[in-house]
N, C-alpha and C positions, 0 to 999 in steps of 0.2 A: 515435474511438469515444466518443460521447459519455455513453456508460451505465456508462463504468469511471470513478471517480474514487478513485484511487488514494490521497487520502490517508486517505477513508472507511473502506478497506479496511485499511488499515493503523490506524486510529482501533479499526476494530472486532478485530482480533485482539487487539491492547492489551489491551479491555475483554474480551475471551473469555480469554485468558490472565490477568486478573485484575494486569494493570500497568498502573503509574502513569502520567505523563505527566515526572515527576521522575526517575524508575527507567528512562525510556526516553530521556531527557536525558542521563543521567549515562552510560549506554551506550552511546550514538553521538558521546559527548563534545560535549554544545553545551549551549545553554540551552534552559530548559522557554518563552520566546519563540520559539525557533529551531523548535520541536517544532511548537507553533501554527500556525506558518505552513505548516510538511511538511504536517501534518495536515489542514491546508487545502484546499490545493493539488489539484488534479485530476490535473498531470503528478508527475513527477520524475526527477532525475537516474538514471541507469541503475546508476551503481558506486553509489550511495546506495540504490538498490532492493535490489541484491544484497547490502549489509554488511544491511542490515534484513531482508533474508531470513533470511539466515545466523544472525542475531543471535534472532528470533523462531520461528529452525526451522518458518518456511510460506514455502513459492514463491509468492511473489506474480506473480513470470513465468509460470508456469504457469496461474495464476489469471485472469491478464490474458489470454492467450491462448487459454483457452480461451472466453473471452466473447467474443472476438475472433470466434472460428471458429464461436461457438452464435449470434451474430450476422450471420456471412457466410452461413450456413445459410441464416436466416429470411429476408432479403433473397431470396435464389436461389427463395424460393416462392412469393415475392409476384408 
């Protein structure tokens, strides 16, 4: 799917929860380069999805899937 890009999604709950990119570093245990690149990224690892869910108390699974399914939707009408 190419209208999820999952590290946007995770970029903007950061900045809707009002954290940093340090504070979100020092949390996942890496560095604030390591974060840059997640942040980047469109895909990502799946247990890395779920510690950042857990970690930001938002389903990003959830999130993703239901763009998923408001997607396969619109497809089926065309």
């Amino acid at each position: 799917m190419e209208s999820i890009h999952i590290g946007n999604m995770i970029k903007a709950e950061l900045k809707a929860q009002g954290r940093t990119v340090t504070w979100f570093a020092k949390a996942i245990h890496t560095d604030r380069t390591n974060v840059y690149k997640i942040l980047s990224k469109d895909t990502i690892d799946l247990k890395l999805l779920i510690r950042i869910s857990k970690l930001l108390h938002h389903n990003f699974l959830l999130e993703c899937s239901s763009t998923i399914l408001f997607e396969a939707q619109k497809a089926t009408k065309v």
